[in-house]
C-alpha positions in Angstrom: 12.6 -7.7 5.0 12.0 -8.5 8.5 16.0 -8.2 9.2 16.2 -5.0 7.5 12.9 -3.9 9.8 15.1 -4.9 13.1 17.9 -3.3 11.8 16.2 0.2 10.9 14.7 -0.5 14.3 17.7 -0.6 16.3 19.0 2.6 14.7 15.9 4.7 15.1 16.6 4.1 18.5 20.6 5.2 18.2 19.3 8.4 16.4 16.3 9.3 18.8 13.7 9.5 15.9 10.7 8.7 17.4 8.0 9.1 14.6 10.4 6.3 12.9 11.0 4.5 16.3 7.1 4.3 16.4 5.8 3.2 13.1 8.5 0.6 13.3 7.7 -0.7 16.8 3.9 -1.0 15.3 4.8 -2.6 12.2 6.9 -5.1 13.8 3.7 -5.6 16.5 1.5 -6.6 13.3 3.9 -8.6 11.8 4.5 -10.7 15.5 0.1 -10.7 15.3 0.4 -12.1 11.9 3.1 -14.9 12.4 1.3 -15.7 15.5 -2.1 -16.2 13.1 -0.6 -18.2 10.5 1.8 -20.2 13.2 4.7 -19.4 10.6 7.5 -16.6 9.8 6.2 -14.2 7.2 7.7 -14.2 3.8 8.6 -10.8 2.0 5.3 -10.5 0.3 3.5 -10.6 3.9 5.5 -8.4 5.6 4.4 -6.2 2.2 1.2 -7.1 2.9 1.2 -5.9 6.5 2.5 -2.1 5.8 -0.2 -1.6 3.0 -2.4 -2.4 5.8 -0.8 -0.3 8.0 -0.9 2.2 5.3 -4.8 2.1 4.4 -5.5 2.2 8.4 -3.6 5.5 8.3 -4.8 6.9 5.3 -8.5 6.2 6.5 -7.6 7.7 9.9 -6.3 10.8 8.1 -9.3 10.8 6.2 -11.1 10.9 9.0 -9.7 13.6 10.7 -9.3 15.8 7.7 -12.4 18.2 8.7 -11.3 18.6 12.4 -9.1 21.1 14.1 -6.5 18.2 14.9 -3.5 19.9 12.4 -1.5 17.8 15.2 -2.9 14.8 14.7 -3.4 15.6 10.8 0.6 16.2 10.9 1.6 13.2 12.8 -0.1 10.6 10.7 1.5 12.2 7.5 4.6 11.6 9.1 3.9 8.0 9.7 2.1 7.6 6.1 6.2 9.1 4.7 7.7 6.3 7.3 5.9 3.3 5.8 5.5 4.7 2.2 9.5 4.3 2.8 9.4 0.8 3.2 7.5 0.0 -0.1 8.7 -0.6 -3.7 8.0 2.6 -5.6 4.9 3.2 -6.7 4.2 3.5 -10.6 3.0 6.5 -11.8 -0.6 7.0 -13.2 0.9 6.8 -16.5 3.0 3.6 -16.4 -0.2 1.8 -14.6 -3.1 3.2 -17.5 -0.1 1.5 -19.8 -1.0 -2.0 -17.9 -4.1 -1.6 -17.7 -4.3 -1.0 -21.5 -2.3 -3.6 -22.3 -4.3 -5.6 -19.7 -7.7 -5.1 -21.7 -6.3 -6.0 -24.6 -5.0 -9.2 -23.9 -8.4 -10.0 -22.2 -10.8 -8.6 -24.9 -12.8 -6.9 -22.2 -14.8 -3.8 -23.6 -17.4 -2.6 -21.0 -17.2 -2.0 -17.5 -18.9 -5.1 -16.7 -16.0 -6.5 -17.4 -13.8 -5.0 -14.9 -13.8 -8.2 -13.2 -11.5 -10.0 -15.9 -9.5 -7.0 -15.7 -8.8 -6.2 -12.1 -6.9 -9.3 -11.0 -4.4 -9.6 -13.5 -3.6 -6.0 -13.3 -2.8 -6.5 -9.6 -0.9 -9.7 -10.1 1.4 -7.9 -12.6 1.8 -4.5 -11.1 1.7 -6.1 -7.1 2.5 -3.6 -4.5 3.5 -1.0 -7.0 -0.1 -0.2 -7.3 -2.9 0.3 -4.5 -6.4 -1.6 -5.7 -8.3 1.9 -5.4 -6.2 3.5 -7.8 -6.2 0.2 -9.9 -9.7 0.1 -10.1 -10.3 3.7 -10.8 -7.9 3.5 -13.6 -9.6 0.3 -15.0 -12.7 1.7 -14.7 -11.8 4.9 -17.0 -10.0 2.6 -19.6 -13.4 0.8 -20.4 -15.4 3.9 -20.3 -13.6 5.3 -22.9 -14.0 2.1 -25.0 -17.7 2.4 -25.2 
């Protein structure tokens, strides 16, 4: 992943997109932070890692912003969000994850929200970064409601 990063890097730069050029520049940034943290090269799954959090920072700065006259601002950090969403396995769709989590409950016999504990972290180990938590837990949390 980090290759293809570099890679996609380099020809941002051939191209002259800078919204790309950018996002990639800070990605790589908080992957260098990272490595330098845990004194190793970051697997697949941290790199991952990284651009949800790169993600979440944007989509609380957007959220954020949403109420001001900054449309600019607003426009730019939609941009990015496209740029790292682009970099992500695909998401599954509300649909395919109320299947898992379904399933999920089932298989762990929970049947109030009280249990959502049980529920929550083998979801996310078998959807991974298909799924983000918030939408995890708001979709666990609707699958036990209507089971009481």
């Amino acid at each position: 992943m980090a290759d293809r990063l570099s890679d996609e890097l380099k020809q941002a730069m051939r191209d002259k997109d800078k919204v790309r050029l950018s996002v990639l520049r800070m990605i790589k940034a908080a992957m260098k932070y990272q490595e330098i943290e845990a004194h190793q090269a970051l697997t697949d799954e941290e790199v991952m890692a990284v651009i949800r959090k790169e993600i979440k920072q944007r989509k609380d700065a957007l959220e954020t912003v949403k109420g001001s006259d900054r449309a600019d601002f607003i426009t730019s950090i939609e941009a990015e969000l496209e740029v790292l969403y682009s970099y992500l396995p695909a998401q599954l769709s509300l649909d395919e994850l109320h299947g898992v989590v379904v399933e999920v409950v089932h298989e762990t016999g929970a049947t109030s929200r009280a249990d959502m504990g049980k529920v929550i972290p083998v979801v996310m180990k078998r959807v991974g970064s298909r799924a983000e938590g918030k939408t995890v837990s708001q979709v666990v949390q609707e699958v036990l409601a209507n089971l009481t």
